[in-house]
N, C-alpha and C positions, 0 to 999 in steps of 0.2 A: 367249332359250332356243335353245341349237344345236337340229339335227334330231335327233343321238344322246339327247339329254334329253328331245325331245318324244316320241321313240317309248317310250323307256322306262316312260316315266309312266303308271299305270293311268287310266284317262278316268272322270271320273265322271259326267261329262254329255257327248253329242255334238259339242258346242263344243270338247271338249277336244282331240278326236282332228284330227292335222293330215290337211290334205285343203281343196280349191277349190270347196266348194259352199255360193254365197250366200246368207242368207236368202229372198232372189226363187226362186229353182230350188228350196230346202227346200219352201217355201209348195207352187210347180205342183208339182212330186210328189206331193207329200201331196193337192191335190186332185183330181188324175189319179187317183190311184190310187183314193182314195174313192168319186170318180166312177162308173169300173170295179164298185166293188162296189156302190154303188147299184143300179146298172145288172143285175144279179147277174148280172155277167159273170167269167167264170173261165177263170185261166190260169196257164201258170210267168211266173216273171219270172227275166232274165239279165241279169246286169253284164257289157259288157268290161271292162278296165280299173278295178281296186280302191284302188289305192292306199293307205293306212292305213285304208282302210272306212267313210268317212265318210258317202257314198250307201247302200252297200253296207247300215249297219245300219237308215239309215230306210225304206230297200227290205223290208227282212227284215221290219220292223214291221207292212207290208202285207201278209203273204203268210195265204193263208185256208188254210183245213184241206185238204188231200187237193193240196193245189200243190206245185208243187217250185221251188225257187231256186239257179239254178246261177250263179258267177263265174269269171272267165275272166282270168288276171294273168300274164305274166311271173315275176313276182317275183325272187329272185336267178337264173335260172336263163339259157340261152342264148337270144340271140336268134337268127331265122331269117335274118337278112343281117347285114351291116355296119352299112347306116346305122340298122337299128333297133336295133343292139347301141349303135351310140354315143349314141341318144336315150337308150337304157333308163337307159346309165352316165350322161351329165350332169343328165338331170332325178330319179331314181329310185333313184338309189343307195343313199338308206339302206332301201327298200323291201323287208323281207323276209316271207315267207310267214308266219314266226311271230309278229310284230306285227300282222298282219291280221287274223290269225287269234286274236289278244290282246283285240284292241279290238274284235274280233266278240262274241265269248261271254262280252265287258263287259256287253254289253246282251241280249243271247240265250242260252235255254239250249243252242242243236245250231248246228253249221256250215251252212253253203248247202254243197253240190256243189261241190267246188274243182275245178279245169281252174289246174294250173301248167304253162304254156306258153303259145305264142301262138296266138292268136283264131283263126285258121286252121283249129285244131281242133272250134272249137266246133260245126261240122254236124257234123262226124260223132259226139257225142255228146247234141246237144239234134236231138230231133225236130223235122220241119217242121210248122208250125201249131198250135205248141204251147204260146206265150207270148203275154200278152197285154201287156207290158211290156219292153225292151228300152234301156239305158243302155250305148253306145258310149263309153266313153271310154279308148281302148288309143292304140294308136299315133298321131302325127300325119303321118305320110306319107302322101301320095296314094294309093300301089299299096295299103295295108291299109288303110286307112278304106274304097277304093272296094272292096275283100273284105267287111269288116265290113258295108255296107249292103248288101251282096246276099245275105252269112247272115241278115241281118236279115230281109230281104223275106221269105224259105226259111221263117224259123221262126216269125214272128209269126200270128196269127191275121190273120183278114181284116180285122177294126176294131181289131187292136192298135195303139199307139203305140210310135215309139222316138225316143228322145232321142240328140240327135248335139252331145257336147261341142265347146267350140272351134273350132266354125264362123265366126269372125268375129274370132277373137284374131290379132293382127297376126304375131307367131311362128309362126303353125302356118297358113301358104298352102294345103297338102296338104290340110286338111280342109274349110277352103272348096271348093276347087274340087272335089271330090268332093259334100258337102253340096249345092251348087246343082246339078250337074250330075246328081245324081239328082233335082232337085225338077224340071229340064227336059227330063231326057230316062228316067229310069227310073221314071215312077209317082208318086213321092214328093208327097204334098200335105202342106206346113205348117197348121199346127194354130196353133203361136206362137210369138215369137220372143223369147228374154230377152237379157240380156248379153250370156252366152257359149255358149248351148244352141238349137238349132234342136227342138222338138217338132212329129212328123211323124207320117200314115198311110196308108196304100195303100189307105183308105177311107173314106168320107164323111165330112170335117174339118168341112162346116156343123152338127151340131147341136152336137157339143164346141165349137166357137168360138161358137156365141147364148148357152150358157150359163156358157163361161171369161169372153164379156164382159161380162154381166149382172153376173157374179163381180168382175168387176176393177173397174167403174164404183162399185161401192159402198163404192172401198176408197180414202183418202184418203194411205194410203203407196205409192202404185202410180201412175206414169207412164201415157200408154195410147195411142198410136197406129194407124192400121188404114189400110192403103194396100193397092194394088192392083197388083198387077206381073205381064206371061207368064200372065195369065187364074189366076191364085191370090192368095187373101185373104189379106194380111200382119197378123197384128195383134203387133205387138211392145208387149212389157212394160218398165218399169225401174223400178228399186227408189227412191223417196224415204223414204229412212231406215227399211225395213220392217224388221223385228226378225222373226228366225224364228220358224216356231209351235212351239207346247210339245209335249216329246218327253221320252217318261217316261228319270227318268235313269238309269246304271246301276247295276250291283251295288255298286260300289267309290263311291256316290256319299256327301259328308260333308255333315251339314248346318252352313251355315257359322256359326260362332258369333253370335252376336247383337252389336251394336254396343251398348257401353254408355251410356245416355241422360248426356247430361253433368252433374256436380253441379251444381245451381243455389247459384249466386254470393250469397254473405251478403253484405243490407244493412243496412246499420244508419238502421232509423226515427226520425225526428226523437223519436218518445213512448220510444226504447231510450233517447237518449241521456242524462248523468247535465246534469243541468240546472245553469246556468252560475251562481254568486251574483251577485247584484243588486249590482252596485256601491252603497258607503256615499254620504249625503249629501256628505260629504266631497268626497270622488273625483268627485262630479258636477259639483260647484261648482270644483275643479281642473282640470277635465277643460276646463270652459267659461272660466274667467276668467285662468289660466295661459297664456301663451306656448306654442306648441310646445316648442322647442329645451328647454326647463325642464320640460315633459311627461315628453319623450323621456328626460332626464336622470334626474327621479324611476325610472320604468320600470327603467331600467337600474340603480341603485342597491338597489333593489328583489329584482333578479333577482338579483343578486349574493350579497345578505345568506341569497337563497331556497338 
């Protein structure tokens, strides 16, 4: 399927919608976010970076009464330099606001807060200490990822969380070295680590890590490691064949026809079949005191006259 066929297409399930987020990152979100409301903690949540919406609507799914959800995209429009103009055109190009915004209100009835432009923007229209939730994934260059974590710090609440895509993807250097350089020198405590997502807070990461790891130890598709590095608890995640959790599907979704169970194959019982006559005394006594080659010859003569 090109990329022009995949955006086209109504989604009927989440799966459907193209977009880089693993069943492992589906899973930590959805228990973050849970978490959070256990906890009955309340706040907005912000996307950078939307791409076809694939975050963007299991975010939405989270959001509690009286919160607000804003997202933050480029989309076709300019970017603020060169080199972020030539990222947007080779990874993003078929990326347009109205497919986003297609495959949003597949699964939802109202938009989040759209912000088209770049991430730059986003203080001065999201309040500081205002989100408890924060999904960086816009640019991969240095100079904007290292902007993006410090609106981050701005706006998040004091125990919120944000997640920093592509921190460890071989392509995108920029967001490592920003990623770590805020976990060493700007506050940043990891919480955990998966594939491609660094999950971090600007405050106390030990009770959300006793209970993500109680969480993960009882889970027989989940990796689980826990090291120690620069006085911060590493617990990195990875996925052994995890299947995403269930996510209601959307409007456009079909249920798929039934597989038809296959005819069972006729056999024919010995008690069907039409039973064979008893050869005559005759034919016994030929059968036993006859020659072959003189059998064989009857037989044939036989067959013939038949």
């Amino acid at each position: 399927m090109t990329n022009a066929q995949a955006t086209d297409k109504l989604p009927g399930e989440l799966t459907d919608v193209p977009g880089w987020f693993p069943p492992l990152d589906q899973m930590l979100f959805t228990w973050f976010l849970e978490q959070q409301k256990k906890q009955g903690m309340r706040g907005d949540l912000l996307e950078l970076g939307v791409y076809m919406g694939k975050s963007a609507i299991l975010l939405g799914h989270h959001l509690q009464d009286g919160e607000k959800f804003t997202v933050c995209d480029l989309f076709e429009g300019e970017a603020p330099d060169g080199a972020n103009q030539a990222e947007s055109q080779k990874s993003y190009a078929s990326l347009t606001q109205q497919a986003f915004e297609r495959n949003y209100l597949s699964f939802h009835d109202t938009l989040p807060t759209v912000i088209a432009g770049p991430s730059s923007l986003v203080s001065d229209q999201v309040a500081p200490r205002t989100c408890r939730f924060i999904h960086i994934d816009a640019s991969h260059l240095y100079e904007h990822v290292h902007g993006d974590i410090g609106a981050a710090h701005d706006i998040l609440l004091p125990d919120g969380i944000v997640v920093l895509d592509d921190f460890r993807s071989e392509h995108t250097p920029g967001v490592s070295v920003a990623a770590w350089e805020a976990v060493l020198n700007r506050g940043l405590r990891p919480i955990c680590l998966s594939t491609q997502k660094l999950y971090g807070t600007w405050g106390d990461p030990e009770p959300l890590q006793e209970e993500l790891l109680a969480m993960l130890r009882q889970r027989s598709d989940c990796g689980l490691s826990v090291q120690q590095a620069a006085g911060h608890t590493l617990v990195r995640a990875r996925s052994r064949g995890m299947k995403p959790p269930s996510f209601p599907p959307s409007r456009h979704y079909v249920e798929p026809a039934p597989v038809p169970a296959p005819a069972p194959q006729a056999t024919e019982s010995r008690a069907t079949r039409p039973a064979r006559p008893a050869p005559s005394r005759a034919r016994r006594l030929a059968k036993d005191l006859l020659p072959p080659v003189v059998t064989r010859a009857v037989r044939r003569a036989r067959a013939k006259r038949a």
